[in-house]
N, C-alpha and C positions, 0 to 999 in steps of 0.2 A: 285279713285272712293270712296266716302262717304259712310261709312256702314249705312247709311239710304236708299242710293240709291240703296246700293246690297240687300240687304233687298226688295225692293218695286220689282226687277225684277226678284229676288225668287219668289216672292207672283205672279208678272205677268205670269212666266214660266208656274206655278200650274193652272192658269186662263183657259192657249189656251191650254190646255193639250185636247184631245178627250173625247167628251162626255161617251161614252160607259165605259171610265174607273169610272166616277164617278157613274155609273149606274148599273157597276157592283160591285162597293163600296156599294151602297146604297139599291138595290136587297140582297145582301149579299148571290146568289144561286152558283155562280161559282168563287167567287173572292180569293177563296183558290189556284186553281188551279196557278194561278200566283202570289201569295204569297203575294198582295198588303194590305192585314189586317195584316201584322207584322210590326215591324221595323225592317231599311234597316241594312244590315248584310255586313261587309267588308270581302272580298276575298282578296285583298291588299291593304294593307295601305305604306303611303311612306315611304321611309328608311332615315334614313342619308345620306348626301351626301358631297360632295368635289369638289369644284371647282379647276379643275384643269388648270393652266396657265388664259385663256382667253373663256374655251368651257364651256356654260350655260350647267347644268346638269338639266335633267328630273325627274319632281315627277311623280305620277301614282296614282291613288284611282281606284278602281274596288267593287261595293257594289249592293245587291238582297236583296229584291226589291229597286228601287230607280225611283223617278218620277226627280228628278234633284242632280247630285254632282254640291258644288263648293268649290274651295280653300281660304281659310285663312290663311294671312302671316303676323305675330308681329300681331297680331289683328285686322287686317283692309282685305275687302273681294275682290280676286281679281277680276278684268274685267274681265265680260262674255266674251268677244272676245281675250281673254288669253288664255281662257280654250278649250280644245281641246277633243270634246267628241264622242263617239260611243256605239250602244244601238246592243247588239244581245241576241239570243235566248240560252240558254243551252240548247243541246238535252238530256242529262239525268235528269236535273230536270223539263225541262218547263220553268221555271222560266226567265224572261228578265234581263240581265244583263247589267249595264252601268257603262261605264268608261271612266275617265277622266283623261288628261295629262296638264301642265303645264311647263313652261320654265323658270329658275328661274340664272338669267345673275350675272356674278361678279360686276356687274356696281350697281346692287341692293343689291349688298350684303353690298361693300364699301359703301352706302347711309346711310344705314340701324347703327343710333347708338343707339342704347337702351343696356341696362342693362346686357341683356345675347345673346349669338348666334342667327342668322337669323332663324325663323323657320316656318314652316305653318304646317296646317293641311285640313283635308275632314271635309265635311258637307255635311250629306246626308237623305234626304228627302223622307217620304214615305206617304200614309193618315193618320197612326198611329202616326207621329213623325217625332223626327230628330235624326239623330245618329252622333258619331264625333269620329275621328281616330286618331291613335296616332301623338302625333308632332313628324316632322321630322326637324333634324337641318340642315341647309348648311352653310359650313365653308371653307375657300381658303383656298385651301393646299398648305402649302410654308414648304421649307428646307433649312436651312442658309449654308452659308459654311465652316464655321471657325469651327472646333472641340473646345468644350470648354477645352477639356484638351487632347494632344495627347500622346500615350505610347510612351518611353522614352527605348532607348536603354541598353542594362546588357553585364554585363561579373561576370558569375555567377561559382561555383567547380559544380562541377559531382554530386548531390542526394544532391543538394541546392533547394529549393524554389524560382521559376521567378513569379514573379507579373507584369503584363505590366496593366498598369490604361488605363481607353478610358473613358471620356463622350462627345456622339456626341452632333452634332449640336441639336441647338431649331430647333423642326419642328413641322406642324400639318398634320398631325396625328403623334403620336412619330414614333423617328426614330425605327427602330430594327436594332439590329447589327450582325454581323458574322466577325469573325477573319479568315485571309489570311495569311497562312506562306508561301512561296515562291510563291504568286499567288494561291494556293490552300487552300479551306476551311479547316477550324480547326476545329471539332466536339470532344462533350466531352462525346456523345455516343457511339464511335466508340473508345475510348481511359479513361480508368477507369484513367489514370493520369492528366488528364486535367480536370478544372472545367472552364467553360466559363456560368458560373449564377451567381453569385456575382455581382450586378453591373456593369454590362458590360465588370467587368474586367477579364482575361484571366488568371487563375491561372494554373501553371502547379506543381504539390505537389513536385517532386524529378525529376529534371534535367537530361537529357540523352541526350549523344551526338548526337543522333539525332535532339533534341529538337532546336541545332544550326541551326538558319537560319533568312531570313525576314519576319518580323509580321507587317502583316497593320488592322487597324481597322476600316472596311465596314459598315455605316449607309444608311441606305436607307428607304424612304415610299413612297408614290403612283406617290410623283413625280419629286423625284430624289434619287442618290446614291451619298453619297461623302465618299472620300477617305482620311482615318487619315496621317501622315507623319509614313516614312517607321523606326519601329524601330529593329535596328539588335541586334541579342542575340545572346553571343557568352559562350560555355558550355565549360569551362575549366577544362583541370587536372593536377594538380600538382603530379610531379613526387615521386615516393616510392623506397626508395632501395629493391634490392630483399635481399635474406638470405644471409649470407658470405657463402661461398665453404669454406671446411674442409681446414686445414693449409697444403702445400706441403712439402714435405719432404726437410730437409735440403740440401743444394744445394753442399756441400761438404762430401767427406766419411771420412775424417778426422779431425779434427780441426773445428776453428770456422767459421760460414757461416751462411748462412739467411734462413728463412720460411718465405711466406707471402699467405694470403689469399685476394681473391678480389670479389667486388660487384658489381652491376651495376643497376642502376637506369630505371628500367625497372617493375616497379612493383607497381603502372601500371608505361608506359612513359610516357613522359609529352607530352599533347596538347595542340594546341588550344592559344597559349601564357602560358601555367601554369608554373610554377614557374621547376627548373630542381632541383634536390636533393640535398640536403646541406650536407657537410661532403665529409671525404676522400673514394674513391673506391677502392684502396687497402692498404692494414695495413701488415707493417712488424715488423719482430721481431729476434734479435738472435738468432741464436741457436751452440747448441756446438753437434759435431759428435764424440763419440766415436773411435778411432781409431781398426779396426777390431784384434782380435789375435785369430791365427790359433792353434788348437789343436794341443798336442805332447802327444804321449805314457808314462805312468810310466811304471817300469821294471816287466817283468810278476811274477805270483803269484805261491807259492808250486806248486809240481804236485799232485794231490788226489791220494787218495789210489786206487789200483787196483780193480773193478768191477768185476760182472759176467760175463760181456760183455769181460772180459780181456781190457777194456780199459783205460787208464786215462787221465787227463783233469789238464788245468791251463789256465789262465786268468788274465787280464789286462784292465788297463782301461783308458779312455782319460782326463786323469784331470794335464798331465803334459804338459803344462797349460791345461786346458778347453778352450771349443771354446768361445770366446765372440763376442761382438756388430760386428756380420755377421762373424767372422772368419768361417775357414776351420775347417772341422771335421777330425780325424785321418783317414791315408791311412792303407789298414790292416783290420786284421778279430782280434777279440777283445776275443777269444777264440784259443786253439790249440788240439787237442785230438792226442793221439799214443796206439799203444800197447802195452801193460806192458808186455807181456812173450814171444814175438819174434814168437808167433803164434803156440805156443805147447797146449792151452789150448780149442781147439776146442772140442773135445769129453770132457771136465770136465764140458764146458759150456753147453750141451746137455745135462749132468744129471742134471745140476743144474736148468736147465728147467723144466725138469721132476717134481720137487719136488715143483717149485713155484704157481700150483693149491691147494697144503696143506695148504700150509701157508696162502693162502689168504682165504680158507676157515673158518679156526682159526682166522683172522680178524672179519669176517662179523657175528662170533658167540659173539663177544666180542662188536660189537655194535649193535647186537639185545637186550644182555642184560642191555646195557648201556640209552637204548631209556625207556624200560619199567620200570626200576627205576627212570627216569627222570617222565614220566609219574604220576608213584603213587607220589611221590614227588608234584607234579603240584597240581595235586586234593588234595591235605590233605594242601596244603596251601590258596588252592580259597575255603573248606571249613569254615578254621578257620578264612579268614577275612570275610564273610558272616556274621558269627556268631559275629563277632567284630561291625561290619557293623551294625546289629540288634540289637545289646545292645546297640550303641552309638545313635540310635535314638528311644530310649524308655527310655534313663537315660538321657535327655539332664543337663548338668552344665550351669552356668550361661554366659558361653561364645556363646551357640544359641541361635539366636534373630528368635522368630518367628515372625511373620508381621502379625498374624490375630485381635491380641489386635488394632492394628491401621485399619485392615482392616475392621475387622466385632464390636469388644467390644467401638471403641472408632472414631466412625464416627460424624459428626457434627450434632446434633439434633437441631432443633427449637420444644420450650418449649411455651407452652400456659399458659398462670397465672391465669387461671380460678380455685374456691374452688368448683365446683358445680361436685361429684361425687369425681374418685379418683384426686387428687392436682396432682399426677405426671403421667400423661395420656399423653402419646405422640402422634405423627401424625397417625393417623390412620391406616395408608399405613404401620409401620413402628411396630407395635406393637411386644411385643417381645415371644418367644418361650420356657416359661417356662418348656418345656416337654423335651428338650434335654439337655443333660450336660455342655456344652459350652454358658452360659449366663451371658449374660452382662445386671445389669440395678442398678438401684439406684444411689448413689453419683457419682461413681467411672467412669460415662459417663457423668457426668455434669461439665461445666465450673463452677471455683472457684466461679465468680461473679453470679452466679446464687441468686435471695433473697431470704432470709430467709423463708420469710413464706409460700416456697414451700414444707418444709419438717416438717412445724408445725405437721401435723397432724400424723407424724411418727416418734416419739423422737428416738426408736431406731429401724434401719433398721438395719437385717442381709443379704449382699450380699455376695454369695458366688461366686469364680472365676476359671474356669477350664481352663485358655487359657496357651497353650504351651508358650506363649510368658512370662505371669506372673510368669510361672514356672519358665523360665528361670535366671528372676529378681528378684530370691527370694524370692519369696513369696506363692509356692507351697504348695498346702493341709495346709497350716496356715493362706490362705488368707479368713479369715470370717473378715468381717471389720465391727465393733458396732458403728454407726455412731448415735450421741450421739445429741439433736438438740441444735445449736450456740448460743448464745448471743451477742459476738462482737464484734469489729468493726474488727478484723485480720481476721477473717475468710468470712465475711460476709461485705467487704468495701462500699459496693451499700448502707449504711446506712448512708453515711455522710459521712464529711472528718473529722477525728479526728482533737485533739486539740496537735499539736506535735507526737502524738505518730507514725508517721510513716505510717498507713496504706492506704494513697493514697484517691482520688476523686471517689465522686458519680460515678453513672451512671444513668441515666434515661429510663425509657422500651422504648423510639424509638430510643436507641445507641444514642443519642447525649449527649456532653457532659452539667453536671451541674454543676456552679462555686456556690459562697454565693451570696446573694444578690445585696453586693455590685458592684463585676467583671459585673454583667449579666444584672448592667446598664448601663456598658459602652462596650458591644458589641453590633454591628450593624450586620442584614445579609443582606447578598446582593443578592436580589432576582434572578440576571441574571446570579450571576456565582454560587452560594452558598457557597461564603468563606464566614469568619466570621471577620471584621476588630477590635482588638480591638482598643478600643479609647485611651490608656494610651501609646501606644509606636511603636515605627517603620514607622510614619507617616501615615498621612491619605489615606485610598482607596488600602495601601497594602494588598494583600493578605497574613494572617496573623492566626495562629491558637495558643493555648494557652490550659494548661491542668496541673494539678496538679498531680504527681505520689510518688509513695511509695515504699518498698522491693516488692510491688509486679510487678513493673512494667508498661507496658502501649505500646499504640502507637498513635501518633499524624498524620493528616492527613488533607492536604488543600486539598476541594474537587476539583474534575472536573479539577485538574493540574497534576496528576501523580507525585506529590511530596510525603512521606508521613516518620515515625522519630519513628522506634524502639527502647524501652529499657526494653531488659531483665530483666525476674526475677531475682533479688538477685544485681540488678546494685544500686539500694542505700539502702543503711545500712537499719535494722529495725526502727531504732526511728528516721528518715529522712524521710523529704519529700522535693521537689522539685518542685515550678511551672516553666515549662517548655516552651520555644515559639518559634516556627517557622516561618520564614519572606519569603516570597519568593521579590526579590528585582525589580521593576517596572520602572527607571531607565532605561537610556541608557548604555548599560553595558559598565566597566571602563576596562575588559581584555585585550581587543585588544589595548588598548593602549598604552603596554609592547611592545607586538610585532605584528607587523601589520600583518603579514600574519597566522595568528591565529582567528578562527572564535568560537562564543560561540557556542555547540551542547545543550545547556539544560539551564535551568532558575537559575540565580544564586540562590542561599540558603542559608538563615545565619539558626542556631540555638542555642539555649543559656540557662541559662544566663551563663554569662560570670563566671568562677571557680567553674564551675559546676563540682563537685569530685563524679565519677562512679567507680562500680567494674569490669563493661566488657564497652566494646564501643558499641558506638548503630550503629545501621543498619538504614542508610539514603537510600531512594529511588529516583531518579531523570529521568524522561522519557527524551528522546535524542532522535535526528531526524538522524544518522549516520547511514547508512549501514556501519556492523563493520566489516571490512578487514585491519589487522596486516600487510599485502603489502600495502595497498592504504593511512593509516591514522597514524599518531601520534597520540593519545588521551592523555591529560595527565589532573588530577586533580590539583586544584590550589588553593590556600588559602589565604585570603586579611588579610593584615599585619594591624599592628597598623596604619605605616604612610600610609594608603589607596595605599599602591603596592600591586602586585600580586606575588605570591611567588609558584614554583611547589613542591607538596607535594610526588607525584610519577606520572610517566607513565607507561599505564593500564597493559604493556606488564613486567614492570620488578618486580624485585622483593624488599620487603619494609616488613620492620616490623615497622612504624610507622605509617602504613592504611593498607586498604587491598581494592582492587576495583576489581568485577565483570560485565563485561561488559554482558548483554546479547542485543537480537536483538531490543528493542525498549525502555527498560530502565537499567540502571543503579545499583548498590548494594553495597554501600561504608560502610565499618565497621571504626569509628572513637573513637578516646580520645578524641579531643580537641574541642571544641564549636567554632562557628566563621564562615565567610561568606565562601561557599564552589563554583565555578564552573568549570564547564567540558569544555574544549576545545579542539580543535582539528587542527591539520595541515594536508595538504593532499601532501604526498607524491607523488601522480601521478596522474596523467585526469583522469583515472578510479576510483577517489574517488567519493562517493557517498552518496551526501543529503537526505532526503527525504523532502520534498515540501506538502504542505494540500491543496489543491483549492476548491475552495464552492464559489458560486455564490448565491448572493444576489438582490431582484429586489423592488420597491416600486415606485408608483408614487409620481411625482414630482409637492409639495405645487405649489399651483399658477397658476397650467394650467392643465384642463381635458383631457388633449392628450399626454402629455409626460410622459412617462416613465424610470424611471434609471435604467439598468444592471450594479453592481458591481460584478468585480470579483476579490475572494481575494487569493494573494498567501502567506504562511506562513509557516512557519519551524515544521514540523511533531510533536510538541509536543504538550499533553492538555491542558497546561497553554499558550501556542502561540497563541492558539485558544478560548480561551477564551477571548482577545480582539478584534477579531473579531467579537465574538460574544455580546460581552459591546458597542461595536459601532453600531452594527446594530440595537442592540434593542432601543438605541435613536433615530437612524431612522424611527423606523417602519417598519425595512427591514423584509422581509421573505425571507425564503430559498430555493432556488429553488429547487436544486439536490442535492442528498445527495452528501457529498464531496468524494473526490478521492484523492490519493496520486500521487505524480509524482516523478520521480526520477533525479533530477537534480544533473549534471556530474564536475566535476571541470575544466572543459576543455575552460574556455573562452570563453564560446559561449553563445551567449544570448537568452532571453525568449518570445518567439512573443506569443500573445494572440489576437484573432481572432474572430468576432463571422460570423457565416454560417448559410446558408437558412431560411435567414428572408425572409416572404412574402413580395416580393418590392411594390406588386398592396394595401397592407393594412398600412406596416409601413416604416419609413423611418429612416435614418442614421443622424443624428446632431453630428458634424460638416461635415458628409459624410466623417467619416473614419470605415475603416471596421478590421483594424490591430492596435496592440499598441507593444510594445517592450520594456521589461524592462534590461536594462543592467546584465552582468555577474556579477558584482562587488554587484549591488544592491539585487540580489538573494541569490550570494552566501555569501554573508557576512552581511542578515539580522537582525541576532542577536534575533532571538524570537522577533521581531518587523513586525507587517501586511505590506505586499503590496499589493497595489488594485491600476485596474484602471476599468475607469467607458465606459460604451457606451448609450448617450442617444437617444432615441426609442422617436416617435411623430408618432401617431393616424394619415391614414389620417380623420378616421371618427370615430365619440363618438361612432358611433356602434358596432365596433371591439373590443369584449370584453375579445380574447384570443391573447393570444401570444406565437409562439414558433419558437424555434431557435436552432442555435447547438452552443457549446464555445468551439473553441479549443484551448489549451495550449500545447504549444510544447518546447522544448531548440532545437536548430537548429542542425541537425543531429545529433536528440538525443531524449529522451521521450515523447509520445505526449498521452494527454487525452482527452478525447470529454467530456463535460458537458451537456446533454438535458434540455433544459428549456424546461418547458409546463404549460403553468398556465394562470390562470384567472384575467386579468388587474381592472375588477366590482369590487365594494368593496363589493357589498354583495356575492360573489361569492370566495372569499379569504380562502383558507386555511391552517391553521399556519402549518408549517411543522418543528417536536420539532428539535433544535440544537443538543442533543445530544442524541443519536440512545440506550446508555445503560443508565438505570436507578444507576442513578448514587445519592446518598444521601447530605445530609448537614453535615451529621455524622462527628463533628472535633478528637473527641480523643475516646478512649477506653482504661480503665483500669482493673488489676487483669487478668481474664482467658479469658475473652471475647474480648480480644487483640489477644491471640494466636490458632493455631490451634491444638498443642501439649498441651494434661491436663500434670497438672504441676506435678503429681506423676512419670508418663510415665517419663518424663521430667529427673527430679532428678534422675530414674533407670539408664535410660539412660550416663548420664554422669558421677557416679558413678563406673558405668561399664568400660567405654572407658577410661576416666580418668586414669584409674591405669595399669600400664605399664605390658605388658603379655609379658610372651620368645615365644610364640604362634604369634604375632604381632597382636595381637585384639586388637589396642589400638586407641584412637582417628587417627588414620591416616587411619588404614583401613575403619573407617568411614565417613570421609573427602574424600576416595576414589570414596565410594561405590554411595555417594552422588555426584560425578565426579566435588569434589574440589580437584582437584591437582597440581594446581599451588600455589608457595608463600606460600608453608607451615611453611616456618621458623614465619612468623607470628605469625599463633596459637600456635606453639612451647613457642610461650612468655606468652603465656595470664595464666590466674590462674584455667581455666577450660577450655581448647582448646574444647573440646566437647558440654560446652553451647553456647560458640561462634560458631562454626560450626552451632547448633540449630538455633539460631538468625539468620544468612545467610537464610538460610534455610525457617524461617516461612518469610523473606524478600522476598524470592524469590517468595513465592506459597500463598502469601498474597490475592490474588484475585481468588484463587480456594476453592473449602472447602473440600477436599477431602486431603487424607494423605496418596495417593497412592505410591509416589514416594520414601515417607520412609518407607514404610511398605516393598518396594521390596527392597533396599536397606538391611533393618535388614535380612529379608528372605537370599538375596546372602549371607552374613556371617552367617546368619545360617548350609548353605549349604557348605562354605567355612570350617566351623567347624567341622562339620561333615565327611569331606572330611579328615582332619587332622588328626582327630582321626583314621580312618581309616589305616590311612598311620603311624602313630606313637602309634600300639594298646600296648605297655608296658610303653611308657609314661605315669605315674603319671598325672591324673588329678585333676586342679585345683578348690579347693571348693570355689564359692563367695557367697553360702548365707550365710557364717558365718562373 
């Protein structure tokens, strides 16, 4: 029928309608009551529908007020005599309701080809208007049979990961699925170890022998169910030996004969098909048995002299032979007693009873008096060491280290360079307490490099010093120090670098280094990681830092890598200077190429130049990704030769006096002579050796298409220079970060690295290529060499409206550490927020020289190893302070060096470079304080040694 024609028998319907209703339209007194002045109102509109096999499905409209419904289908009106309609009354509003049904056959669905789904709508009619209902679709619902992919049977160990994959058949409506393990549903509410959301597929996290059995995968919609092919999973266990039994006793009592112990393969047994245990189940071994010797008597002993008792006594004993390995012990009593006078002395032994209450009485007066001269004795010696006691700590000599000069006189100040009131006005919080006797301020709290023209306005300061500690360094009640104001360059280096004379590089007030003109055109910074490349050496793009030093000293530092290149005060002569450079090398590292099962733990390191002549060795720092366990790892440091070999310098465990290497938990502390390319590697002794892994997830949309999106995720070797090209790559992307990163602990054990991502919403995004797992081999993890891995999962919109995305990333090593990553971010660009790479405020700052390198003022410094230096019969000598500082390993070392105690020092500010606090030595001089004091005590006629002279 022609929508002109449904049209004209609309208009007819309204025509024969009864007059009273237009009359009560146009009266306008009652037409409220049946609600014909509004437009008509839908009670039901049609739904969606499904044709199922060959049965036409029913639409329905129901609408108040209505003078006429009809249906519209793809835009054309159906035949009045289609429609099937009925007019009744509501009793609770009055109101006439009418409704209309329609039958809408497969035959017309199949007809029907336009653009989108078969669909109609209402149209309904009232004096006011027309109203219209939603469209409703109708669509043949079919289910193919074929599985586009069916799960695939396993044989899988005990606390393994089963993956069984399903996607069902095409169908309309989609299928939904449910997993069958022996004919019974698989739910992953009723069981925290199953996930059955992922993509239809069936994950079971850790394997249990129950988990054995058959898995089918059930698709079904309105109007069918089909059945995936049956895949059987079969949970195996490889058999374990149990413990050995203790050795049995040799099988002979004399001579030679066997022991053996045995095991059994039971721990757990095997099932399931698992493999049965490798190796022998009992182990023998020689043994040699002692042949037993039985004890003989030697000839008895004098008779004693005769008793009160009138008795007397001899004895013997079994050593002719002695009993051995099980012998017999002598037959016989090992004692003989007789009477000495034939029994005549009964009444002499009566009196002589009589008299032995005197005698004992005469004892017990001879130890009443014996206790109370013990006594006074006692007290007149716990008074006099008291009095020792007291006098050795109100005289202390220069061998008590008090810790308050580092605790309280000589803490890390920040200085403000303002002239405006007093020039030397510290932090506010921090102000000092000129009213009690113990004060510290003026030079003697200032770093050497501090400028000049902080103390203009004071040529001469007098600071006076009450601390126990300075007492003890010699410099008591004569410490008034007339600080006189500098002119230059030795005292005040921050002015420039001399012209030869030794005194070392600028510094500029935000710590970073300043070269001449020249140098400081040809460095580059590198905004993403903040090294500094110079342009003259080491190739382009290395990270590379550079610094000119003097007798005073310095320390070199590539930022944001955990590499960083001490040298002590007093390491080059006075009228020397040195420009100094550190490389860190970018390179496929050439180590392993020695020997293959050696993996790098840290960034190789050259520093230089090359005949660089020092008076102590400097203190190299290198962060390393090893959990350090002396069972699990070999470490050894290595040095690249002229012809580009690798040559070991020492392993970290033994002992060397041509390096000295401190391992702690996440970097390194190498004390060196010689310049030249330095790195650390490692072998692993056992599966329990232990990496440490970085992961960070990176996400950006992908040029070219408004609906995809990239998830990178990256795996990298725990150090901060590893991770700093991860970070250089992303920022060419445009990647942002998602989650802050996480460590993992990957195991040397051959197992590999799955990466996974979970609970993506499946109704918003989707999987390209439809993988939801990656796998990076053992070989590529464990032997990445500070080199990134990444793999990517791309993500597709279904709709430009979905402007969030979140997910889970799991990284796991297979029966072994697992991390969960949260994504949660905003895919809009205007909704984007940068999340910074690196979580500490970390600087550009490449070098520091003079005081503002160390945390030790240089006076302190000089006390200090003056002191220890010189060899005490007391043992204060650099060893108890290498002790106290818990360096006690490889002291033959510093036994060589020309001041073991500035070396110790050097370790030391290597170690506590990133704290600012000097607690650790403060309690350290304390215990020798306390150790000294101790000594004296215990040695109060010992002559004490004078060191202020």
């Amino acid at each position: 029928m022609g929508m002109l024609e449904g049209r004209l028998l609309v208009l007819l319907g309204i025509l024969l309608l009864p007059a009273p209703c237009f009359t009560r339209k146009a009266s306008g007194g009652d037409g409220g009551s049946d609600g014909q002045s509004t437009l008509p109102h839908f009670l039901m509109e049609p739904d969606d529908a499904y044709i199922i096999k060959s049965n036409p499905v029913r639409l329905k409209c129901r609408a108040v007020p209505a003078l006429q419904i009809f249906f519209k289908c793809n835009g054309e009106w159906v035949h009045q005599s289609q429609h099937s309609s009925q007019e009744y009354l509501d009793e609770n509003t009055g109101q006439r309701v009418r409704e209309v049904v329609i039958n809408v056959t497969r035959q017309q669905v199949e007809d029907f080809h336009g653009p989108e789904d078969y669909w109609c709508l209402c149209v309904a009619w009232s004096h006011l208007g027309t109203s219209k209902s939603r469209k409703a679709t109708v669509r043949i619902a079919y289910l193919r049979k074929n599985f586009e992919q069916d799960p695939q049977g396993k044989e899988v160990p005990i606390k393994g990961m089963i993956v069984l994959h399903c996607r069902p058949p095409e169908g309309v409506p989609l299928a939904e699925v449910e997993w069958l393990k022996n004919e019974e549903v698989v739910s992953s509410l009723t069981d925290d170890n199953i996930d059955t959301r992922a993509d239809h597929n069936l994950i079971i996290n850790e394997a249990r022998l129950s988990d054995s059995g058959n898995y089918t995968c059930l698709a079904s919609n309105i109007v069918a169910k089909r059945r995936s092919a049956t895949a059987t999973v079969v949970v195996f266990v490889n058999g374990g030996w149990s413990l050995w039994t203790e050795w049995s006793a040799c099988n002979v009592n004399c001579g030679r004969g066997i022991q053996k112990r045995t095991r059994t393969c039971t721990n757990p047994a095997p099932l399931n098909g698992g493999s049965f245990c490798e190796g022998m189940s009992v182990q023998k071994i020689t043994c040699n048995a002692l042949c037993p010797v039985d004890g003989g008597w030697d000839e008895w002993g004098e008779w004693s002299t005769c008793s009160v008792q009138c008795e007397r006594q001899r004895a013997r004993e079994c050593t002719n032979p002695a009993p051995r390995h099980r012998g017999k012990m002598c037959e016989g009593e090992p004692q003989a007693t007789e009477n000495c006078t034939g029994g005549l002395c009964t009444e002499n032994r009566k009196l002589l009873h009589d008299v032995k209450p005197q005698s004992m009485e005469g004892t017990n007066d001879v130890a009443l008096y014996s206790g109370l001269a013990a006594g006074v004795i006692a007290v007149a010696v716990l008074v006099v060491a008291v009095t020792l006691y007291r006098k050795s700590q109100s005289e202390y000599g220069v061998d008590v280290i008090d810790s308050s000069a580092l605790t309280g006189g000589f803490q890390s100040f920040n200085f403000k360079t303002t002239r405006q009131g007093n020039p030397l006005l510290l932090n506010s919080s921090m102000q000092p307490d000129l009213t009690v006797g113990q004060t510290y301020s003026g030079p003697i709290c200032f770093p050497d490099s501090i400028d000049k023209e902080l103390f203009d306005p004071l040529p001469d300061l007098k600071v006076k010093v009450q601390s126990s500690f300075m007492v003890s360094l010699g410099v008591a009640d004569r410490a008034e120090y007339h600080v006189k104001a500098q002119h230059n360059n030795e005292t005040f280096p921050g002015r420039g670098l001399g012209t030869g004379t030794g005194t070392g590089t600028g510094t500029d007030r935000d710590c970073c280094h300043t070269l001449d003109a020249a140098r400081k055109k040809n460095l580059t910074l590198l905004s993403h990681t903040g090294t500094l490349t110079a342009g003259g050496g080491g190739g382009k793009g290395l990270p590379r830092t550079t610094g000119v030093f003097g007798h005073l000293g310095g320390r070199l530092v590539v930022p944001n890598t955990g590499v960083s290149l001490l040298v002590s005060h007093g390491s080059i002569a006075e009228d020397t200077s040195w420009e100094m450079y550190m490389v860190i090398n970018q390179k496929e590292s050439s180590v392993r190429a020695a020997e293959g099962y050696e993996i790098l733990l840290a960034p190789e390191v050259t520093y230089g130049p090359p005949g660089l002549d020092l008076s102590f060795p400097v203190a190299m720092t290198i962060a390393h990704c090893a959990e350090v366990n002396s069972a699990n790892w070999n470490i050894q440091l290595k040095r690249q030769t002229k012809d580009n070999k690798w040559e070991e310098v020492m392993s970290v465990e033994d002992e060397s006096t041509s390096c000295y290497c401190l391992m702690e938990a996440n970097c390194c502390h190498v004390l060196l002579d010689q310049p030249g390319s330095y790195a650390l590697v490692g072998e692993a002794l056992s599966e329990e050796a232990v990496k440490r892994m970085k992961l960070a997830v990176f996400g950006s949309a992908l040029p070219g298409s408004s609906t995809d999106y990239g998830l990178r995720v990256y795996c990298v070797d725990d150090t901060p220079y590893a991770f700093q090209g991860v970070v250089a790559a992303e920022t060419s992307k445009g990647g942002q970060l998602l989650e802050e990163p996480k460590i993992l602990l990957f195991k040397g054990n051959t197992l590999s690295l799955q990466v996974s991502i979970q609970d993506l919403p499946q109704f918003l995004w989707n999987i390209k290529p439809f993988t939801t797992c990656q796998e990076f081999s053992f070989s590529q993890v464990w032997c990445s060499n500070q080199q990134p891995l990444h793999c990517a999962f791309l993500l597709e919109r279904y709709s430009a409206a979905t402007t969030q995305l979140s997910c889970k990333i799991s990284v796991r090593q297979v029966k072994g550490h697992e991390q969960i990553l949260q994504v949660y971010t905003s895919v809009a660009e205007s909704e984007k927020q940068t999340v910074p790479y690196f979580m500490q405020a970390d600087c550009t700052v490449t070098s520091h020289t003079g005081a503002k390198a160390f945390k030790i003022p240089l006076s302190i410094r000089q006390r200090i190893c003056a002191t220890f230096d010189t060899a005490n019969a007391k043992g204060k000598d650099w060893q108890l302070l290498a002790q106290q500082l818990h360096i006690e390993r490889n002291l033959s070392y510093f036994a060589k060096q020309r001041s073991p105690s500035a070396v110790i020092l050097s370790l030391w500010e290597a170690q506590n470079q990133d704290n600012g606090d000097l607690d650790s030595l403060a309690s350290a001089l304390e215990e020798i304080g306390k150790l000294n004091a101790k000594h004296q005590l215990q040695s109060p006629d010992e002559p004490h040694q004078d060191y202020n002279q």
